[in-house]
N, CA, C and O of each residue as an XYZ file, in Angstrom:
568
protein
N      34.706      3.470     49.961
C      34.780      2.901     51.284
C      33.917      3.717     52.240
O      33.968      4.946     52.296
N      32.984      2.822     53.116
C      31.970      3.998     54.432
C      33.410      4.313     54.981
O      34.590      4.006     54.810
N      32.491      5.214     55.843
C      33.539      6.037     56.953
C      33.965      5.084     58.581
O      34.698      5.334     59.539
N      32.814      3.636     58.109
C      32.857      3.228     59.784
C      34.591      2.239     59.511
O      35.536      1.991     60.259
N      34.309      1.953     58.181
C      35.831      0.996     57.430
C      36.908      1.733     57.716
O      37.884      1.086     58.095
N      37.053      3.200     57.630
C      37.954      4.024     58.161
C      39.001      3.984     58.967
O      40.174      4.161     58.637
N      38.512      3.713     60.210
C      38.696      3.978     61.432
C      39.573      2.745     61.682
O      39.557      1.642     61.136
N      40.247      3.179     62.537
C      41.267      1.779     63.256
C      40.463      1.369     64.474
O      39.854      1.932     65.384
N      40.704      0.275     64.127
C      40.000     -0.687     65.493
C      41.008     -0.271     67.154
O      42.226     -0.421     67.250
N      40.136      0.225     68.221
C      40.816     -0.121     69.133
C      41.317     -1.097     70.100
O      40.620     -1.498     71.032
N      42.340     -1.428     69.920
C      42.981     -2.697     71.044
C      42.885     -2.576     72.110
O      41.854     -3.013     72.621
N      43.727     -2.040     72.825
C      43.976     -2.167     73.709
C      43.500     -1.282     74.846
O      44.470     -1.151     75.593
N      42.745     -0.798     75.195
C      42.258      0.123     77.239
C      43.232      0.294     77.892
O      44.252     -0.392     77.818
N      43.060      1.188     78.588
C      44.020      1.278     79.573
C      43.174      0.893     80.614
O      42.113      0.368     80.280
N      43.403      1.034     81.779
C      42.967      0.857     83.052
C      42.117      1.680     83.234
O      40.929      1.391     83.380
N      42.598      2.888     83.257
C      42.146      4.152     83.829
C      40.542      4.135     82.506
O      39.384      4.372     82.849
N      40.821      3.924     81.623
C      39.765      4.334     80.436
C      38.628      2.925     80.992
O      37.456      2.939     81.366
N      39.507      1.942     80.843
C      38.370      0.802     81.271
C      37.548      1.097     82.866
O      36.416      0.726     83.177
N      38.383      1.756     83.575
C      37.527      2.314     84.692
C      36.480      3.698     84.735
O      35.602      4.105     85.495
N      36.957      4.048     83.771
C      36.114      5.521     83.334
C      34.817      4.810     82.926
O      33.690      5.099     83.330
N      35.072      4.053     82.255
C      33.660      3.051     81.384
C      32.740      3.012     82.253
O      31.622      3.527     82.292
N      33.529      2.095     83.225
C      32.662      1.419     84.516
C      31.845      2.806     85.486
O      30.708      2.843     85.955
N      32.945      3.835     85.526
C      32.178      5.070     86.487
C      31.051      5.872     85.603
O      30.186      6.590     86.105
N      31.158      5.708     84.673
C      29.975      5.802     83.446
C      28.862      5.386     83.853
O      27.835      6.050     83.995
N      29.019      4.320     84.047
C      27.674      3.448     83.458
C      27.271      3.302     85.111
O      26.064      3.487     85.262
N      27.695      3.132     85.863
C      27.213      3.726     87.288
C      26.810      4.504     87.505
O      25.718      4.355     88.053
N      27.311      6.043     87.278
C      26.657      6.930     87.508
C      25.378      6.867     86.201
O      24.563      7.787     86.135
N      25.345      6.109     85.563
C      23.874      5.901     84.280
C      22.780      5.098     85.783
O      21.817      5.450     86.463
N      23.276      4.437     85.723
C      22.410      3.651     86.532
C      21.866      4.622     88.411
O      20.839      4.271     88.991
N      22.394      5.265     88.742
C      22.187      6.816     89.425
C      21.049      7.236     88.710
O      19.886      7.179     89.110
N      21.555      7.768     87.353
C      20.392      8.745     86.947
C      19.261      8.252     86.859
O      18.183      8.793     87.105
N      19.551      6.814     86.368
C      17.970      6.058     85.925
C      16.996      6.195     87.481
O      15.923      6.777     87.635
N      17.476      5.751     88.074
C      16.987      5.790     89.352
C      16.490      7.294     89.830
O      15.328      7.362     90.230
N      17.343      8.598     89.818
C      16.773      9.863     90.080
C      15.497      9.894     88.957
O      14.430     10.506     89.022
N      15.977      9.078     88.002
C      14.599      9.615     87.048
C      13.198      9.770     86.930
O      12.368     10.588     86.533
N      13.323      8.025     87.720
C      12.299      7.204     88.144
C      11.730      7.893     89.742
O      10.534      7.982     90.019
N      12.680      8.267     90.527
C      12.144      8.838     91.591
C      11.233     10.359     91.290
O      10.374     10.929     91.962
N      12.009     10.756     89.677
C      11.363     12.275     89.808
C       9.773     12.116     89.213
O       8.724     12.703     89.477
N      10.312     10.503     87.832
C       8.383     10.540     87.798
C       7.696      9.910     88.804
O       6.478     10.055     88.911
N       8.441      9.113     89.676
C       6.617      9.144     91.125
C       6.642      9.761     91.350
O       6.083      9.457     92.404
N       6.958     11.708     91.555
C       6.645     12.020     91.666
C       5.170     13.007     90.927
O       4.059     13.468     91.187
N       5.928     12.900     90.152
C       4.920     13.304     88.827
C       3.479     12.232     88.614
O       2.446     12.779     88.227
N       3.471     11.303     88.776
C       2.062     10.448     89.129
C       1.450     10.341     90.424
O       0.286      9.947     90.493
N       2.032     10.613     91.361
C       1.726     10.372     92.295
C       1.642      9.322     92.844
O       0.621      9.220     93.525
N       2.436      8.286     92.842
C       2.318      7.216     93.629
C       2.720      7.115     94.810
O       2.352      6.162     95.496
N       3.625      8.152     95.336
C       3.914      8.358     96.876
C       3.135      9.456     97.397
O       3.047     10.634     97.051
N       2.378      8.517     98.670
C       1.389      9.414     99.474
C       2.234     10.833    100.330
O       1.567     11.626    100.994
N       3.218     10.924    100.234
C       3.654     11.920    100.896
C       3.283     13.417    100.386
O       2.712     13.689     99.330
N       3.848     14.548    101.619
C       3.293     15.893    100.853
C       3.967     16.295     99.650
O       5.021     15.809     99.241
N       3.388     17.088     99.179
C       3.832     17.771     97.632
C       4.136     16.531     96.302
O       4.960     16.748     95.414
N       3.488     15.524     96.365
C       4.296     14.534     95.866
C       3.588     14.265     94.639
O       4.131     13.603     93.755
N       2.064     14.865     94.471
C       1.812     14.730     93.252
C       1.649     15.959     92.671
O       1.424     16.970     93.335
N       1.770     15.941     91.183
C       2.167     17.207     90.601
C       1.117     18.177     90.624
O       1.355     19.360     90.382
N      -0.186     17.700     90.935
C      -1.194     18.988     90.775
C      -1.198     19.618     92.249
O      -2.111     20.402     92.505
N      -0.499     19.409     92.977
C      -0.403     19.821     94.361
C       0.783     20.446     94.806
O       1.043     21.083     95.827
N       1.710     19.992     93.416
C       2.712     21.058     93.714
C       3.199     22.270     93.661
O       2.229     22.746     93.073
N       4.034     23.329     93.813
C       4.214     24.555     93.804
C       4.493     24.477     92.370
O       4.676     23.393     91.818
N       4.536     25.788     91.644
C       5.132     25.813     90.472
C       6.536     25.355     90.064
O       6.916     24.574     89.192
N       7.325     26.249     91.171
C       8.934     25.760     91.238
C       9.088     24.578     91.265
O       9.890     24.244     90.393
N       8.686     23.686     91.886
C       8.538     22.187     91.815
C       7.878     20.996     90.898
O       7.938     19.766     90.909
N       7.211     21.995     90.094
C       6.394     21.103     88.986
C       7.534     21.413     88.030
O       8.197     20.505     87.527
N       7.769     22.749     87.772
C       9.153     23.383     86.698
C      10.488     22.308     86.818
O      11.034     21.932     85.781
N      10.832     21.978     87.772
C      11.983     21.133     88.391
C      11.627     19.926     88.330
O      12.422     19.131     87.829
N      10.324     19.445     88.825
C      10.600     17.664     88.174
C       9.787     17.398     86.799
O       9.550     16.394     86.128
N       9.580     18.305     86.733
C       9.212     17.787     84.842
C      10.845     17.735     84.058
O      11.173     16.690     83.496
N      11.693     18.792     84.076
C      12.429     18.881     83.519
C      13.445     17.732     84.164
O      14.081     17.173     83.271
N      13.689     17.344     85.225
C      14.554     16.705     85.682
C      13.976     15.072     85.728
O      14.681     14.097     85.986
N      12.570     15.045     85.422
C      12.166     13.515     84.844
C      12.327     13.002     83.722
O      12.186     11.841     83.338
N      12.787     14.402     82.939
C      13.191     14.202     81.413
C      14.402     13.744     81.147
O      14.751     12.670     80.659
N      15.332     15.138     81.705
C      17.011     14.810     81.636
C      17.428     13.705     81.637
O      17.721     13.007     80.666
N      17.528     13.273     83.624
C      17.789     11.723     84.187
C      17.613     10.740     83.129
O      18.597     10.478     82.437
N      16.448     10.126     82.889
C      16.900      9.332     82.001
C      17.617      9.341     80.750
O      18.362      8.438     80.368
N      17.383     10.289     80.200
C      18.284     10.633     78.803
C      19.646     10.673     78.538
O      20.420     10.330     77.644
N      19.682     11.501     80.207
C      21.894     11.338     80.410
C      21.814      9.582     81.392
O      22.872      9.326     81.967
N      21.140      8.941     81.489
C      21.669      7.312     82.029
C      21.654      6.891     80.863
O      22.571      6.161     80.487
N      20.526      7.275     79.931
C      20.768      6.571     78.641
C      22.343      6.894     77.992
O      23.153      5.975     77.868
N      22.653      8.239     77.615
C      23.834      8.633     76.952
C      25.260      8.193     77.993
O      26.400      8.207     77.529
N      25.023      7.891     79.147
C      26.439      7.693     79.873
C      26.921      6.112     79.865
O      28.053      5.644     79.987
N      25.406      5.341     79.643
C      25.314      3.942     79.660
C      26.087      3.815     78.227
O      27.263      3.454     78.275
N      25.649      4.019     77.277
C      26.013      4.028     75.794
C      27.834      4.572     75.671
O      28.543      4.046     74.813
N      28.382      5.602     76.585
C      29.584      6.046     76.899
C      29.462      7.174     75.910
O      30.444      7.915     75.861
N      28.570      7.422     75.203
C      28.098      8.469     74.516
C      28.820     10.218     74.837
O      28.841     10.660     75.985
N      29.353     11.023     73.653
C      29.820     12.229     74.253
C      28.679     12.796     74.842
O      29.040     13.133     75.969
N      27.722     13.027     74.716
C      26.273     13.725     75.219
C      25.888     13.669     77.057
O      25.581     14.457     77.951
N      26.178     12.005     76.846
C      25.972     11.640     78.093
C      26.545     12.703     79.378
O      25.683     13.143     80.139
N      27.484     12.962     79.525
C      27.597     13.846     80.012
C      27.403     15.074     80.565
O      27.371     15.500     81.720
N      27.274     15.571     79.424
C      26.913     17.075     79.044
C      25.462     17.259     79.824
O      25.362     18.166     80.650
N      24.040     16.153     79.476
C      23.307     16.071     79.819
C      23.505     16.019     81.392
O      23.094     17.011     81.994
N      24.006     15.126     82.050
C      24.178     14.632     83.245
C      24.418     16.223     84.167
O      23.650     16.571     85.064
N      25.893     17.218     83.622
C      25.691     17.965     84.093
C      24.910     18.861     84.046
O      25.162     19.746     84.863
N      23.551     19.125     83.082
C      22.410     20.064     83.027
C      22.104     19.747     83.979
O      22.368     20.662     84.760
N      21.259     18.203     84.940
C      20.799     17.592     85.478
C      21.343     18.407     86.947
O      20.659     19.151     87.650
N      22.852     17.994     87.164
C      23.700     18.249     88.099
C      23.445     19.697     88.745
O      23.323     19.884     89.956
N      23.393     20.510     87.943
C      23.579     21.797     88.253
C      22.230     22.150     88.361
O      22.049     22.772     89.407
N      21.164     21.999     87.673
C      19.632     22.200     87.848
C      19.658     21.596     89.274
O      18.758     22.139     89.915
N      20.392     20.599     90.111
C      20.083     20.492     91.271
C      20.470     21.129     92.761
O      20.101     21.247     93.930
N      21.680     21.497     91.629
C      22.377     22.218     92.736
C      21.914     23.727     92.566
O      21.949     24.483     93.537
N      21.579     24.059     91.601
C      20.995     25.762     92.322
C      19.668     25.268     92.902
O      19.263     26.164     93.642
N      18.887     24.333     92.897
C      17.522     24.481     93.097
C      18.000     24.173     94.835
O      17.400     24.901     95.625
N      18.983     23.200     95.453
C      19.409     22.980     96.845
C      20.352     23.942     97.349
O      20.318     24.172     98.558
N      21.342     24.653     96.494
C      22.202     25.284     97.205
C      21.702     26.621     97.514
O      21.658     27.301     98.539
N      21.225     26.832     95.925
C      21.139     28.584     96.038
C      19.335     28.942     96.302
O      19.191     29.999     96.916
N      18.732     28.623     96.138
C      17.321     27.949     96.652
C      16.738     27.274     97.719
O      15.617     26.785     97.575
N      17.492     27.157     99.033
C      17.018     26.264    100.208
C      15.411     26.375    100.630
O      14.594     25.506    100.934
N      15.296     28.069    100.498
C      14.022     28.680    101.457
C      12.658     27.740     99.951
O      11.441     27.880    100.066
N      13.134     27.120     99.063
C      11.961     26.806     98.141
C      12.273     25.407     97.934
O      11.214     24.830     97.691
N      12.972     24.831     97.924
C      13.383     23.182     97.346
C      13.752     22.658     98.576
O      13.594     21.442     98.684
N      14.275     23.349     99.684
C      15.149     22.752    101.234
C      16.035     22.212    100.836
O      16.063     21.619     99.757
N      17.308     22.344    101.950
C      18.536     22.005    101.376
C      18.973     20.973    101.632
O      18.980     20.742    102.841
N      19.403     20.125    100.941
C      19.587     19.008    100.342
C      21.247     18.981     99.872
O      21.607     18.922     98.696
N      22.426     19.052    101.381
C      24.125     19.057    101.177
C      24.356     17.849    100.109
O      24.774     17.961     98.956
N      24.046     16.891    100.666
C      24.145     15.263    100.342
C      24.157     15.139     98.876
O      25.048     14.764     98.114
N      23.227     15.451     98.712
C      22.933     15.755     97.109
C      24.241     16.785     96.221
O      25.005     16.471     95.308
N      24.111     17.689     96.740
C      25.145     18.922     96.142
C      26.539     18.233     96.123
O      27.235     18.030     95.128
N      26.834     17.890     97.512
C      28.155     17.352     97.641
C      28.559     16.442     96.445
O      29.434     16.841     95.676
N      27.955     15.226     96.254
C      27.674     14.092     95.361
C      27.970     14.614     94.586
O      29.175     14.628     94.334
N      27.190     15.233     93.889
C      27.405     15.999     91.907
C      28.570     16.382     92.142
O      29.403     15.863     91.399
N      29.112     17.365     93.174
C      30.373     17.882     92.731
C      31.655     16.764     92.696
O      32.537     16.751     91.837
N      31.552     15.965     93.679
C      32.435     14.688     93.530
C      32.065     13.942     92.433
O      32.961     13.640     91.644
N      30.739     13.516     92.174
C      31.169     13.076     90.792
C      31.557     14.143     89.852
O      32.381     13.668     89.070
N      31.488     14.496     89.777
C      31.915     16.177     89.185
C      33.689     16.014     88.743
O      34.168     15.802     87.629
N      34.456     16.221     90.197
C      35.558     16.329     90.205
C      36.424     14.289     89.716
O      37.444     14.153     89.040
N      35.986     13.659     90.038
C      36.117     12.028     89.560
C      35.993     11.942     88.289
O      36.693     11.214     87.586
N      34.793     12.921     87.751
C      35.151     12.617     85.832
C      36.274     13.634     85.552
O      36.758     13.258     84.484
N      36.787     14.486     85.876
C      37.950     15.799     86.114
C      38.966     15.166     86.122
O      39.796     15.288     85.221
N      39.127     14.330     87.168
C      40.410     13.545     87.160
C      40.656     12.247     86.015
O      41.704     12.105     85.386
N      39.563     11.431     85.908
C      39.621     10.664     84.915
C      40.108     11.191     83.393
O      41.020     10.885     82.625
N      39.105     12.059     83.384
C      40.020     13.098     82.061
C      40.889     13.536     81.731
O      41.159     13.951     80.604
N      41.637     13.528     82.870
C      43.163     14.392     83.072
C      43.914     12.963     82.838
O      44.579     12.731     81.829
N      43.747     12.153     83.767
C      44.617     10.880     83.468
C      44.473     10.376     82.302
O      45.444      9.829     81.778
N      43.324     10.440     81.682
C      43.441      9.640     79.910
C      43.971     10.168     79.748
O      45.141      9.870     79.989
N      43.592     11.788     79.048
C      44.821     12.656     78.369
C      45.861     12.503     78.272
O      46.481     12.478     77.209
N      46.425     12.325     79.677
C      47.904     12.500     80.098
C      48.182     11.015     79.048
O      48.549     11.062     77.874
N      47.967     10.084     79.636
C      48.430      8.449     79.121
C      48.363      8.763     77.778
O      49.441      8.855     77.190
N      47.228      8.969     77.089
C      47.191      9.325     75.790
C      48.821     10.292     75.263
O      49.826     10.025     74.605
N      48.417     11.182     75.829
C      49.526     12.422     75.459
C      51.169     11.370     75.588
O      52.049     11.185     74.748
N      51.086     11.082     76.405
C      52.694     10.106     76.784
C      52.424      9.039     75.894
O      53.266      9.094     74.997
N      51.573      8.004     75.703
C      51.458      7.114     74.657
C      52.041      7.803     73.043
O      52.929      7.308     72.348
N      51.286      8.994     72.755
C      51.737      9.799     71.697
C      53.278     10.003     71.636
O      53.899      9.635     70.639
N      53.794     10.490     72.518
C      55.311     10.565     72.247
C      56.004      9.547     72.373
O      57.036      9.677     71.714
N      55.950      8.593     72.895
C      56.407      6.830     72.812
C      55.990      6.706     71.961
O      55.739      5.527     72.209
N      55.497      6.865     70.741
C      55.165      5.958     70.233
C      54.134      5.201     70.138
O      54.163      4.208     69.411
């Protein structure tokens, strides 16, 4: 027998899990979008300053190369509900927040942004806690 025959089919969602889905794939659709904003920058299609990459500082070429990469890769993995997805998302997260929080005098600070990650931050925190929990109480019911 494969290993996919294995497995028990899942029935039934809870709420909370069917809403986790949905805050998933939203925040996928977030990243796609940061992604896409980090490669115009990288081609240059916006006339603004620093906006194409041979004109940019190093720190800033270092930061949206890597963060034109991530973005899409964690919208891809969060869209999919993928364990990765995540994980990626917060490389992303935190590469932004030291480059705005702890970095102002080189990237400019950018609250709006910081704030955001950490709320989504703390929203997948809680979602996690509430599956568990349901899970964990489902387990002893039965």
């Amino acid at each position: 027998m494969s290993v996919f025959m294995d497995r028990q089919p899942v029935i039934g969602l809870s709420a909370a899990e069917v809403a986790f889905a949905w805050f998933q794939r939203i925040i996928a659709g977030y990243c796609l979008l940061f992604g896409v904003l980090y490669w115009v920058r990288l081609i240059g299609i916006y006339d603004g300053a620093l906006w194409r990459f041979d004109l940019m500082p190093v720190h800033w070429q270092i930061a949206a190369v890597t963060l034109s990469v991530f973005y899409p890769f964690a919208a891809s993995g969060l869209w999919m509900l993928a364990s990765w997805g995540p994980v990626i998302w917060f490389i992303c997260a935190a590469t932004e927040i030291v480059m705005y929080a702890g970095f102002p005098d080189l990237f400019g600070a950018r609250p709006a942004i910081v704030w955001s990650h950490a709320c989504v931050a703390l929203l997948y925190i809680a979602f996690r806690i509430v599956i568990f929990l349901q899970k964990r109480r489902q387990a002893r019911h039965g």
